[in-house]
N, C-alpha and C positions, 0 to 999 in steps of 0.2 A: 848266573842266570842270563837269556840273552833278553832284553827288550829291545831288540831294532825290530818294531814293526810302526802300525799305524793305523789307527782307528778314526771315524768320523760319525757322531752319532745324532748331531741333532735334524729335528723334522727341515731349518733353516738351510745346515751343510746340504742335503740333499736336494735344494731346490735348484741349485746351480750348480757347475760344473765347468774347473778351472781348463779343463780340456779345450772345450766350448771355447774359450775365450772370456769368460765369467763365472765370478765366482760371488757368493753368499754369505753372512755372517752366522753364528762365531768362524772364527777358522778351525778351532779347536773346541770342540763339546764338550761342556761340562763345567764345572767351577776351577776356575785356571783365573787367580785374580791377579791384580799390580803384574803385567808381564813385561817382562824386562829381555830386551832383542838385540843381539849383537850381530853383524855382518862380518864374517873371515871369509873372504872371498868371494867365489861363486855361493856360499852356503850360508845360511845365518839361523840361529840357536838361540832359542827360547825356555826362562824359566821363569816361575811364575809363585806367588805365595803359594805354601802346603802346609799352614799353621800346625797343626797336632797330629797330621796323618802323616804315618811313617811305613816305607822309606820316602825320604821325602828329596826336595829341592828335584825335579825330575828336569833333565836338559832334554829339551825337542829339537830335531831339526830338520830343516826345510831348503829347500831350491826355488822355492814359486811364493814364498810369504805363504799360501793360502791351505796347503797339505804339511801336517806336521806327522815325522814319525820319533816316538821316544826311542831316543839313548838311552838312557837308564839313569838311575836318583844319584845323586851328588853328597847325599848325607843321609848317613844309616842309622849313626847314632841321637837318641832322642832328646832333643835337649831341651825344647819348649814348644813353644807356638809361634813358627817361624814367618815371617811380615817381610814382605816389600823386596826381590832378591835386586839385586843387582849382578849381570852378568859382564865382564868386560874379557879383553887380551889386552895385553902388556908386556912389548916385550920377547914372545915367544907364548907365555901363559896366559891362560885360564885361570880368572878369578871370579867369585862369587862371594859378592856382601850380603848379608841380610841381621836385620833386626831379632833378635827370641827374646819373648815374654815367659818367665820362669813359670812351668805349672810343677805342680807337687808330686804328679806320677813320675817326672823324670828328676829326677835328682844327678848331681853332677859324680862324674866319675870314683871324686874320694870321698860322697858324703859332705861336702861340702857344702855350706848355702849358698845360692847364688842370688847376684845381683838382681832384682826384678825386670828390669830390660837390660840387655848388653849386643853387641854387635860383635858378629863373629863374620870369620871367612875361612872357607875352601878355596883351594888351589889344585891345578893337574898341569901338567905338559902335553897331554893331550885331549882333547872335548871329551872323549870317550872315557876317560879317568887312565888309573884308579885317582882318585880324589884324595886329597890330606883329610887328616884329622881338622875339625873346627877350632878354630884360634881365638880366641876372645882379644877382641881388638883395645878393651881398655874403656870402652866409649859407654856409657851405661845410663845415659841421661837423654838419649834421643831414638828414633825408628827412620825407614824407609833411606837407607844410606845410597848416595849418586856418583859414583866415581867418577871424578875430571882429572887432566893434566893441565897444569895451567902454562900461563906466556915461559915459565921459568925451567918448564918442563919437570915438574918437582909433582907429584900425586897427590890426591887432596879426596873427601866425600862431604861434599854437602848434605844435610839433615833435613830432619820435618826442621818447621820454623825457621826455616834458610840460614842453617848456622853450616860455618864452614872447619872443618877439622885437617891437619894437612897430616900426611902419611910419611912412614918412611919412604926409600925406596924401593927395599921389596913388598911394599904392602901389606905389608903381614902386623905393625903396630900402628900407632898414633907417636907424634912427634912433637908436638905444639897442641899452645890450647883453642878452646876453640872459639870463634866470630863471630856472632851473628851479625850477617852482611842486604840478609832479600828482608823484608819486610810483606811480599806475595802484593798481589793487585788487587784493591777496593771493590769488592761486586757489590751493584746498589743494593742499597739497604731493604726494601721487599721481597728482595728475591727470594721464594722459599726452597730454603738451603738449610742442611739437616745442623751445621755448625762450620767455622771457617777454617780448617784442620788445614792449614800450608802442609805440604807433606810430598814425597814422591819424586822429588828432582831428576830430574835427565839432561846431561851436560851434551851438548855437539860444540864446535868449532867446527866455522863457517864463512870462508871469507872474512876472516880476522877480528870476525866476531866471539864471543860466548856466548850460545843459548843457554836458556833451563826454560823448561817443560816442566812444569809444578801442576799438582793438585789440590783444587781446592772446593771446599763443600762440602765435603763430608761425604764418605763412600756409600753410604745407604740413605735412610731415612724419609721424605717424598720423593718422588720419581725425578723431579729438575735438579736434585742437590749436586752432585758432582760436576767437574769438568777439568779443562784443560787449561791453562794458562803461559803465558810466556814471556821472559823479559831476555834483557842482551847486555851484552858488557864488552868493555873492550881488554878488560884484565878481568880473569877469573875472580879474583878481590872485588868486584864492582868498579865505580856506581852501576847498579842495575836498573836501566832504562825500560817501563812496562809498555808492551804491546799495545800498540793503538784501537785493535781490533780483538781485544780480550774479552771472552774467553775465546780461542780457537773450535774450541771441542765442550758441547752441554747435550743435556738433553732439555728443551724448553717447555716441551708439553706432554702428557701421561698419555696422549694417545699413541704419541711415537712406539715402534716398536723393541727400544732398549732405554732401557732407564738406567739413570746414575752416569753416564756415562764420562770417563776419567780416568787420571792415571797413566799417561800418554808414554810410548817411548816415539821418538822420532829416527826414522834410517831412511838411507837413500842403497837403494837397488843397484846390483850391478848396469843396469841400464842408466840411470843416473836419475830416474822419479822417484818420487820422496812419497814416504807411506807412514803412516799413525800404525800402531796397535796400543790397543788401551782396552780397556773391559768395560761393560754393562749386565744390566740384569736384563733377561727378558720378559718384556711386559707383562705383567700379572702373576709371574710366575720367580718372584724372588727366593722360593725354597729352594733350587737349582743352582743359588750363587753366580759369582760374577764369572762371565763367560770373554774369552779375547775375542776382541770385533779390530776387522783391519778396515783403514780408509785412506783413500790417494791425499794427497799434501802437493800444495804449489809455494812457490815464493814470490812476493810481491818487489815492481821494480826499486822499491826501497828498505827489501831485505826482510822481509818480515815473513811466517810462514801462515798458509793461508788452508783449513780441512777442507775437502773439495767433496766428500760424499753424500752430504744431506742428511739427511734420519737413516740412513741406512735401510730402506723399506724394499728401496728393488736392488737384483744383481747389478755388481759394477764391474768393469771392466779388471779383468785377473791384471797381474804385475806380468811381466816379459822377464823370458827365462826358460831351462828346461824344467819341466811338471815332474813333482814328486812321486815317486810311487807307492800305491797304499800296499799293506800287507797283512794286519787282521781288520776281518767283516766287522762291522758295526752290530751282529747280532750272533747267535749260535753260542756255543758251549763256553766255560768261563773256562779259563788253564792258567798254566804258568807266567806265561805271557801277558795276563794282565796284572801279576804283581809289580807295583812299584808305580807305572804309570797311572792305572786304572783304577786297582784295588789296590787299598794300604790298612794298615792297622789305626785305631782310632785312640791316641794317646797310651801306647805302649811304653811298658820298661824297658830295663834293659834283656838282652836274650830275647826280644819279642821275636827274633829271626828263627827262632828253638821252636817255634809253637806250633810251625807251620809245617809241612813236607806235602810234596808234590807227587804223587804215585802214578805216573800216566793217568788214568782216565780217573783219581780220584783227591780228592785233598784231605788230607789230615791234620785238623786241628787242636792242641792240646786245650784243654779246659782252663780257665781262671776266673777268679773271684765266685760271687753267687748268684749274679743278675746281671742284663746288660749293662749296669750303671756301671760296674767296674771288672766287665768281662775283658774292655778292649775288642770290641767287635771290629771283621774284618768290612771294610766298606766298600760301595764302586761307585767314584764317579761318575756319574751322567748329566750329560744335555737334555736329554727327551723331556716332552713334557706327558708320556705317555709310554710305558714299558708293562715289563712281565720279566720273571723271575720264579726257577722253579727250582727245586735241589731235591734230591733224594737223601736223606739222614740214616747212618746207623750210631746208634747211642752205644760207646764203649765204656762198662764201666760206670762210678755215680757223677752223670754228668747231663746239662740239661741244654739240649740244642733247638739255635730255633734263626726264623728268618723275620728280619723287621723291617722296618723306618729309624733311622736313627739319625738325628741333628746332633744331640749332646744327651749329656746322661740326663739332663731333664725334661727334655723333648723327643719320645719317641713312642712307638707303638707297632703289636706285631704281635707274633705264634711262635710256641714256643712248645716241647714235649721233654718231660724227663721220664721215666718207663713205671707210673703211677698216673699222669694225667696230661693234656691240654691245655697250655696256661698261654694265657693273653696278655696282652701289656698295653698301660693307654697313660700319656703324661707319666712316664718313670717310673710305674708303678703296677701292680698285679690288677686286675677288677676285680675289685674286689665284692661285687655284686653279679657276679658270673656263676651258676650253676657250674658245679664239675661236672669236666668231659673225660671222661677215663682214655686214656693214652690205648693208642692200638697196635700198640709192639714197638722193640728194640730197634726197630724198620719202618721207616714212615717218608713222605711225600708231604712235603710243604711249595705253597706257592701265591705269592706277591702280584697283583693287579691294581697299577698305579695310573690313575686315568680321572680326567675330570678335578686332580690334587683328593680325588678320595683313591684311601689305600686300602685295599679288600685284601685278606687274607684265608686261603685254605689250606686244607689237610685232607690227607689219601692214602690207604695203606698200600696201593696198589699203582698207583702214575696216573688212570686214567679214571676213577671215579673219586669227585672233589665234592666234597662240604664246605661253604662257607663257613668259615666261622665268625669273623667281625667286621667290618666296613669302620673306615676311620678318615674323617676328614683333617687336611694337612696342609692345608694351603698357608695357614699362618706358621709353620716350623721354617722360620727363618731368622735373618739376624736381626729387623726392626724387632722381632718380639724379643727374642732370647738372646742376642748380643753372640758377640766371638768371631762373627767374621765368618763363618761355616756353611756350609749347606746340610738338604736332608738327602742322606744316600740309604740306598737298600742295601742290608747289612746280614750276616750268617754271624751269630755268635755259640763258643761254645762256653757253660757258666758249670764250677764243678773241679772235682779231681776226673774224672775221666777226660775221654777223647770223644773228637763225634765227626765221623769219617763221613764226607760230602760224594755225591756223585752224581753224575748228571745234570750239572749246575748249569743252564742256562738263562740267558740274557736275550729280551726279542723287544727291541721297539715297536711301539703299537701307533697307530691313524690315532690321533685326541679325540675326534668323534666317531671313533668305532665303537658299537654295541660291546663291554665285555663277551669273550666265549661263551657259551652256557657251564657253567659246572655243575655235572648233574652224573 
């Protein structure tokens, strides 16, 4: 499949324009959390948590920090609920750490049990892959791994709780045991702060320093919790010396327009300024997940790095460089091209690649299970805090297609047609106080208006006369409620032994205070 293009989708990406000489946050729409940024050269490549949505690990990359276009996922096979990546080179290669949290739909190649956390890594020779198989590095007591080369030149990943693990040298095991060396930096004690979760390390050497860039706070929970932190060393080992002016990076007050804000990587530009990308939610709207927000970085005359963007409220100045080029629209027909980056499966098996085929202007999806609880619905990330979502469905077969809301199997809501009735879904489950609406053919029109965090749902035998059928508010399907780290994405599932063949699937951002269409 090719995914070299590029999309930008939120109301904020379109308020500025890196052209102009200024650019807006996120850089990238949509729920892209902990994102981790490497610089090879003129170019630098981004990847970011994809917990349970597969294919996953997706590499971006960019010329300007501020336009990202996907490369394509790094990992096809499902192995859990993938946390915190780390992308580096070494060497010639391409490596990628991250943390998986065992879930029960993926089971390990031979049946095996698996460890409940373990840390694995992919490797390529080139950005573009093909990518190795995932390695289990051995390490199974910690998350958010941070590759360093220390004074010794010997390879190493620090952990949540600033333990240190040292690497062989191809990277591909552990070698020794492990240290805990950081102890993380004391935030006063009122701060409200979701819990103190040290976590996220990012290693530079600097003028014969060691930084780490840690997070701490807790990645959700009130709007102030998360941030940035930093300390220095003169040996990777420690002592770790904490920044004077700690935290670098917060959100202080729920007015600001990104909350949580944390989880820093630090790079300096081929120009030679120095830039954050870290994630936030956007205010009020934590159902959309943590989105990368980028901000300029200075250094102070006694070495310390200093965030220079504020809240983030207005355009800042873009980064110097030549400008990315975008290559799919932010709105129009859904294809090929948004698998992998865009659209992923939501906790698929193995063969989840089976399920799917692409027919030019149509998608084919094979059926599973009996509900979305364990259909595996296909999902699409988005930024907007305002969209539409329309699909034409034909039902092949005993099989029961429909278009939702989906956060997790226990938070979702949405339409749904088997070739007997109209079935709704509200919190996981049928309503089961809904009048039957008799199904209007093997052929039918469904369509998604997300606006206001209420989700409206109709149906059409025909594209252009719409019945509502349910209206469902959804502003709380997020992770303070329902935990996992996820967002709520608009989702096509097909539930059943048949197939339920899509077509004219589109995607339109909408104004937040525009009037819904009439549907009538």
């Amino acid at each position: 499949m090719n995914h070299a293009h590029q999309f930008t989708l939120s109301d904020a990406a379109r308020a500025a324009d890196p052209r102009d000489g200024f650019y807006s946050n996120p850089i990238i729409a949509g729920d892209y959390p902990d994102p981790s940024v490497l610089r090879d050269g003129d170019a630098y490549y981004l990847v970011a948590s994809s917990f349970v949505y597969y294919p996953g690990l997706v590499v971006w990359r960019s010329t300007d920090l501020v336009t990202w276009s996907p490369i394509g996922p790094a990992l096809t096979v499902p192995l859990g609920s993938v946390y915190a990546p780390e992308i580096v080179k070494h060497e010639g290669r391409f490596y990628i750490y991250a943390a998986v949290r065992a879930v029960p739909q993926m089971p390990a190649p031979d049946g095996a049990p698996r460890p409940p956390i373990a840390t694995y890594v992919v490797h390529a020779d080139q950005i573009e892959g093909p990518w190795s198989e995932p390695i289990d590095l051995g390490i199974h007591n910690a998350i958010d791994p941070g590759h360093a080369v220390g004074e010794d030149g010997k390879r190493y990943l620090y952990v949540s709780d600033g333990t240190l693990i040292p690497l062989a040298d191809d990277g591909l095991s552990r070698v020794g045991p492990d240290e805990r060396l950081y102890d993380g930096w004391d935030y006063p004690a009122d701060w409200e702060v979701e819990t103190f979760a040290l976590e996220g390390a990012k290693i530079i050497r600097r003028d014969g320093w060691f930084y780490m860039f840690s997070a701490e706070g807790g990645t959700a929970g009130p709007p102030t919790s998360h941030m940035v932190v930093v300390a220095r060393s003169r040996s990777i080992s420690g002592p770790w010396e904490n920044c004077p002016h700690n935290p670098i990076i917060r959100t202080r007050s729920a007015a600001e327009p990104w909350w949580s804000r944390g989880h820093g990587t630090p790079l300096e530009d081929s120009s030679g300024a120095w830039w954050m990308i870290y994630h936030g939610y956007k205010n009020g709207f934590r159902a959309l997940g943590r989105q990368p927000l980028l901000e300029p970085m200075e250094w102070t005359a006694d070495g310390w790095p200093l965030a220079t963007g504020g809240d983030l409220s207005e355009p800042l100045h873009a980064p110097n460089g030549p400008r990315s080029d975008g290559g799919l629209p932010g709105s129009g027909p859904i294809d090929e091209r948004w698998f992998g980056p865009r659209m992923t499966f939501f906790k698929p098996g193995r063969g989840y690649l089976d399920r799917i085929r692409f027919d030019g202007e149509s998608v084919t999806l094979q059926g599973q299970g009996g509900s979305p609880q364990d259909a595996s619905p296909l999902v699409i990330n988005t930024g907007d805090t305002a969209y539409e979502v329309s699909v034409e469905l034909e039902l092949v077969g005993p099989v029961t297609g429909g278009l939702i809301l989906f956060y997790n199997e226990e938070f979702f809501c949405g339409i749904a047609s088997d070739q007997e009735r109209i079935r709704s879904y509200h919190l996981a489950a049928e309503n089961p106080y809904e009048a039957p609406t008799p199904a209007i053919g093997r052929t039918l029109h469904l369509r998604l208006v997300n606006r206001g965090q209420v989700g409206s749902f109709y149906y059409s035998s025909d594209g252009m006369t719409w019945t509502l059928h349910r209206s469902y508010e959804v502003s709380g399907y997020h992770h303070n409620v329902a935990g996992k780290y996820l967002s709520l994405r608009p989702a096509f599932f097909a539930a059943g032994e048949g197939t339920l063949k899509m077509r004219s699937m589109n995607y339109t951002p909408l104004q937040s205070l525009e009037a819904p269409s009439p549907a009538s």
